[in-house]
C-alpha positions as CSV (number, residue, x, y, z in Angstrom):
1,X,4.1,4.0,-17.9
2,X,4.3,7.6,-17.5
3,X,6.0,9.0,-14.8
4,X,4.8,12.6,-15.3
5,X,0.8,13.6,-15.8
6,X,0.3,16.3,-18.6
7,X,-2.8,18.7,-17.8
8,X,-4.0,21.7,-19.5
9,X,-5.0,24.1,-17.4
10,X,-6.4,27.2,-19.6
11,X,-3.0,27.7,-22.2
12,X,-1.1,26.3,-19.9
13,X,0.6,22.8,-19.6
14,X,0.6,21.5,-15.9
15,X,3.1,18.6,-15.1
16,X,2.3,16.2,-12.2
17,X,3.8,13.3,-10.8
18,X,1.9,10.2,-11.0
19,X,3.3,8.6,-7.5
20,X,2.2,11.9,-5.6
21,X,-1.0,12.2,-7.3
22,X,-2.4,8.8,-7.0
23,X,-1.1,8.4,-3.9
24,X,-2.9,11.5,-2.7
25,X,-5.9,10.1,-4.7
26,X,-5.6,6.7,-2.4
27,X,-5.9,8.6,1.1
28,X,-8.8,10.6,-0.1
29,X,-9.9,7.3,-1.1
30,X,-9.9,5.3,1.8
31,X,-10.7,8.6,4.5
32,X,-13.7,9.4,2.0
33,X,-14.7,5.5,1.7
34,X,-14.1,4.8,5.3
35,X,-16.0,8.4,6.3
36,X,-19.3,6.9,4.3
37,X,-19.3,3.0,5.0
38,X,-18.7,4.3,9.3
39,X,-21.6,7.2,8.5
40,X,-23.9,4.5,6.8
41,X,-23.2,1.8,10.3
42,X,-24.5,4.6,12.5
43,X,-21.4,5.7,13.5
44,X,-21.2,9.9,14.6
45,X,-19.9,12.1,12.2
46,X,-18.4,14.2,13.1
47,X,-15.7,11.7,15.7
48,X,-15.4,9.4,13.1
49,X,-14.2,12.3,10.7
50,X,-11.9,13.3,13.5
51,X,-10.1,9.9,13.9
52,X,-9.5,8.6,10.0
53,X,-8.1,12.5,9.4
54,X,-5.4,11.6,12.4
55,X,-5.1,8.4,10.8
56,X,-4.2,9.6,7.2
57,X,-1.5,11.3,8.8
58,X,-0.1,8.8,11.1
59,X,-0.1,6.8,7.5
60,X,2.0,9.2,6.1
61,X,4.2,9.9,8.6
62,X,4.2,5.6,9.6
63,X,5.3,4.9,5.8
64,X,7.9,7.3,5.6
65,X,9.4,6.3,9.1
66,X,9.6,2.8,8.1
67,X,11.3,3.5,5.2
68,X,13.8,5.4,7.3
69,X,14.3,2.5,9.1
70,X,14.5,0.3,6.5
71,X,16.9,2.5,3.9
72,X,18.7,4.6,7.1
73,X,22.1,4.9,5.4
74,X,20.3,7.0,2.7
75,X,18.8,9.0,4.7
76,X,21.5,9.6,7.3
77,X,23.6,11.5,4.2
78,X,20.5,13.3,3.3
79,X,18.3,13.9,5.8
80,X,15.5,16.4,4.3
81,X,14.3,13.2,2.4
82,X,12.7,12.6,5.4
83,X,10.3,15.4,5.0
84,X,10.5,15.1,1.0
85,X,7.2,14.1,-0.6
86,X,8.8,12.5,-3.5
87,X,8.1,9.2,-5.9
88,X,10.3,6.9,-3.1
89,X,11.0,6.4,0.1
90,X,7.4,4.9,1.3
91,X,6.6,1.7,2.5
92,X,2.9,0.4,2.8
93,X,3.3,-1.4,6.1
94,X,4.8,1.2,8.7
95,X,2.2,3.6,7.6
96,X,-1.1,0.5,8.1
97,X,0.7,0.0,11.8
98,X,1.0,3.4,12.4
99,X,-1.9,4.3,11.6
100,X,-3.7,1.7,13.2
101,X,-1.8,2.5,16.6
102,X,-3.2,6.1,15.8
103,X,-7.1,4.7,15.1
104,X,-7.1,3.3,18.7
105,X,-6.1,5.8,20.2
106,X,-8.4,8.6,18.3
107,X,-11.5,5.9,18.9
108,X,-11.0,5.7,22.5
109,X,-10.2,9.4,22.8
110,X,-13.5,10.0,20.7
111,X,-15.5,7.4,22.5
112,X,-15.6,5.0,19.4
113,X,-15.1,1.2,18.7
114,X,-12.0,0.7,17.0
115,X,-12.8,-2.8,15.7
116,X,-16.3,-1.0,14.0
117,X,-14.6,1.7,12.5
118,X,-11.6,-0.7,11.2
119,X,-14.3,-2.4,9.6
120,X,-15.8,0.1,8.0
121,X,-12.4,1.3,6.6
122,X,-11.7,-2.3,5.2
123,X,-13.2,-2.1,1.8
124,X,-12.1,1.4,1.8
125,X,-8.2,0.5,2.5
126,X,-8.1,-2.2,-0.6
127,X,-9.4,0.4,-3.0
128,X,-7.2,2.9,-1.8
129,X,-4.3,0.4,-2.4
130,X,-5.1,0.1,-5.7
131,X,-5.5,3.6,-6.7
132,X,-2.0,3.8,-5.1
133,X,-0.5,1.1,-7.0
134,X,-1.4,2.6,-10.2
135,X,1.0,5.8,-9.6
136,X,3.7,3.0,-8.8
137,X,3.5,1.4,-12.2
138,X,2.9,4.9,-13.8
139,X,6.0,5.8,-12.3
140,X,8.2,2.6,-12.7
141,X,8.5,1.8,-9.2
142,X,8.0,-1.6,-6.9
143,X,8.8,-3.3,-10.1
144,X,8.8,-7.1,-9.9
145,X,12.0,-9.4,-11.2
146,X,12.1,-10.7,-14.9
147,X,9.8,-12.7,-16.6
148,X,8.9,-14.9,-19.8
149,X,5.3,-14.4,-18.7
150,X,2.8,-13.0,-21.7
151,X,2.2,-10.0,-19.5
152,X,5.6,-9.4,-18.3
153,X,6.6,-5.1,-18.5
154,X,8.9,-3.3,-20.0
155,X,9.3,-0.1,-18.6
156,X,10.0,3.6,-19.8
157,X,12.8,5.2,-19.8
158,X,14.1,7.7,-17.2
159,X,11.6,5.1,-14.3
160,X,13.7,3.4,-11.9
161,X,12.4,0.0,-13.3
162,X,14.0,0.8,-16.7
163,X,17.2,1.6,-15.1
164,X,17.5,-1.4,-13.1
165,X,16.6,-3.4,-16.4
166,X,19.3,-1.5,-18.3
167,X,21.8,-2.3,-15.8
168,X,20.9,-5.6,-14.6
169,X,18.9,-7.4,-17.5
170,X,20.1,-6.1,-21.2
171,X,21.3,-8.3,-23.5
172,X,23.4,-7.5,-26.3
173,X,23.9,-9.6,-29.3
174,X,26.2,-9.6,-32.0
175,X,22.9,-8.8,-34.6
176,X,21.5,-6.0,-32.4
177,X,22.6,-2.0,-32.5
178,X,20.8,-1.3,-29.2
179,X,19.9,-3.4,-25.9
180,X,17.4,-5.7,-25.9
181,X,15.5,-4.8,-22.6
182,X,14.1,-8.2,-20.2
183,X,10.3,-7.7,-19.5
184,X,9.6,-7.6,-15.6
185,X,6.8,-8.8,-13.8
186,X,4.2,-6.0,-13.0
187,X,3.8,-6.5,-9.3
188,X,2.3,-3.1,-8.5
189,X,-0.7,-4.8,-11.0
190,X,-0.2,-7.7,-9.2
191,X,-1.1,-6.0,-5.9
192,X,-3.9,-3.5,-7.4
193,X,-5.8,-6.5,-7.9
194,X,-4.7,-7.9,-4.9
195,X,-6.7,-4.5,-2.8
196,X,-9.3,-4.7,-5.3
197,X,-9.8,-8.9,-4.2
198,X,-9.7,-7.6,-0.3
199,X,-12.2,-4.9,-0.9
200,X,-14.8,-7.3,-1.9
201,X,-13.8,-9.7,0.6
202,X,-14.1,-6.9,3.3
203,X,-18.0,-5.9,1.7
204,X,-19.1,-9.4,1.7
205,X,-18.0,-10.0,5.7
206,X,-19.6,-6.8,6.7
207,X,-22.8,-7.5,4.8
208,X,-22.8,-10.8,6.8
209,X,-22.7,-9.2,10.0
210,X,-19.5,-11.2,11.7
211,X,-18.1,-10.0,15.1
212,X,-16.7,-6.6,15.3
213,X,-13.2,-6.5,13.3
214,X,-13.7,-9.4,11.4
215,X,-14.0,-7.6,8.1
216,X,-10.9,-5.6,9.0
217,X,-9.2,-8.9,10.0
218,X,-9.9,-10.9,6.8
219,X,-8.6,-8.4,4.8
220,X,-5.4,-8.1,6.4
221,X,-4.9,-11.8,6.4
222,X,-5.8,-11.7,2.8
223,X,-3.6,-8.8,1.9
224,X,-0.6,-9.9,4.1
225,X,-0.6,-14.1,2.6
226,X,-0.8,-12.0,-0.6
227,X,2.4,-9.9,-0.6
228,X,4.4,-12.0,1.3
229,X,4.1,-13.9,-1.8
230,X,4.2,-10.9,-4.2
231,X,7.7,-10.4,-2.4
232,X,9.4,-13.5,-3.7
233,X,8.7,-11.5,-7.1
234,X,10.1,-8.3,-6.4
235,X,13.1,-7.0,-6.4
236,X,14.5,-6.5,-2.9
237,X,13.2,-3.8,-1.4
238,X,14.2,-4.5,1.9
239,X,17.1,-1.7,2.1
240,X,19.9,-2.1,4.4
241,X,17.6,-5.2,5.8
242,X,18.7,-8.8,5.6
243,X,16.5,-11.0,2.5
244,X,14.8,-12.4,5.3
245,X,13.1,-9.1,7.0
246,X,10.1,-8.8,4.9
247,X,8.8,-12.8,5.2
248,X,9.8,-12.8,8.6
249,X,7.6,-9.5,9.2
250,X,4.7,-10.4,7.4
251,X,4.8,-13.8,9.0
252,X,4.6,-12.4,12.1
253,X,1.2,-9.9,10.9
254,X,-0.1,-13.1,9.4
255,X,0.1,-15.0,13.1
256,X,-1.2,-11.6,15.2
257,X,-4.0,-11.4,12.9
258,X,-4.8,-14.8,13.2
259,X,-4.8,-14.8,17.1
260,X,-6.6,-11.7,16.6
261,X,-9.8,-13.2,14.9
262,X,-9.1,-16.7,17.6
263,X,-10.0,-13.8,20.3
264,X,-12.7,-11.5,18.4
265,X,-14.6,-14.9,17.3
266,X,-14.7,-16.3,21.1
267,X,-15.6,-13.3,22.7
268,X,-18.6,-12.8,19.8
269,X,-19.5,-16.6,21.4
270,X,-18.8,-15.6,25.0
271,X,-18.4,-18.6,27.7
């Protein structure tokens, strides 16, 4: 884990976050991946370039506003977070809706099909999830509860995961000088391999020619079944929500994309 990136530039050292980075790294992912996969399907250039732009912004502005919602207190006593690209204060889900809410309206503004251009974003969006989750376990955030697993984390010093495992999970013993840290489980891994699994899943259902948005639709329900699972092995990140926020909201994502792909796959049958 290393929250900070050392490059040499010329004789000089250049120090950059790893959450920013990667996480810039991610939208040029999916906008770039999404851009090709549309191009390749015979969509225009030039208005599908347009629309994922608008999109990577609504993302950005949709993560940080859920995040608001979710941690207002924090924000209420310092508001210029809100504007603060920093290694917290962004959450996955409000930026997908918002951004989503943002592709259908760009698509019908440019005269494009939203359901073809969410499918050609699908693979795209799992790879950029796990380019972004490798800056959160770089930087020692969305860290998962302890563990006795083999591959269970401990994390560096100065991350937020170390401090929550110095102040929640060291254990002291009468033979032992120093701390002896609990290993956590690495649910940002967890959920890289999670985008990588929905990627493929997304390639193979557009190389089998489903209805329109069934690509974008599979990954969804993959990605949603996975982290509401994933949640039960975080620690709470639900803010100044209840514990029950986060099942309860990807339940209900899980049951609109499932009514979703009940509608798309009838209307591909017709009467």
């Amino acid at each position: 884990m290393q929250p900070e990136l050392i490059f040499r530039l010329g004789s000089r050292l250049v120090a950059v976050g790893a959450y920013p980075l990667f996480i810039s790294l991610a939208i040029l992912t999916v906008v770039l991946g999404s851009y090709l996969i549309a191009v390749r399907r015979g969509l225009p250039r030039s208005r599908t370039l347009f629309c994922l732009l608008l999109m990577a912004v609504a993302f950005l502005a949709g993560a940080r506003l859920f995040d608001v919602l979710l941690n207002w207190q924090n924000y209420w006593q310092q508001p210029l977070r809100i504007i603060a690209f920093k290694p917290l204060g962004f959450a996955i889900y409000g930026g997908l809706l918002l951004s989503a809410a943002a592709g259908v309206a760009a698509c019908r503004l440019a005269g494009l099909d939203p359901w073809r251009l969410a499918d050609a974003s699908a693979p795209a969006l799992g790879l950029g999830v796990a380019v972004a989750r490798v800056g959160c376990f770089l930087n020692g955030c969305c860290y998962g509860l302890p563990t006795s697993l083999p591959w269970g984390v401990n994390f560096a010093p100065g991350s937020e995961a170390y401090e929550y495992q110095r102040l929640n999970l060291s254990v002291l013993s009468i033979f032992q000088t120093a701390p002896r840290i609990q290993p956590l489980h690495p649910t940002q891994l967890y959920e890289l391999l999670a985008g990588l699994i929905g990627a493929l899943l997304a390639a193979s259902v557009l190389r089998r020619k489903f209805f329109d948005g069934a690509a974008f639709l599979v990954f969804v329900i993959w990605f949603t079944i996975f982290r509401y699972f994933n949640n039960f092995l975080r620690v709470s990140a639900a803010g100044d929500m209840p514990g029950y926020f986060y099942p309860a909201f990807y339940g209900m994502i899980l049951l609109a994309a499932l009514l979703m792909w009940n509608c798309r796959r009838k209307k591909s049958i017709g009467p």
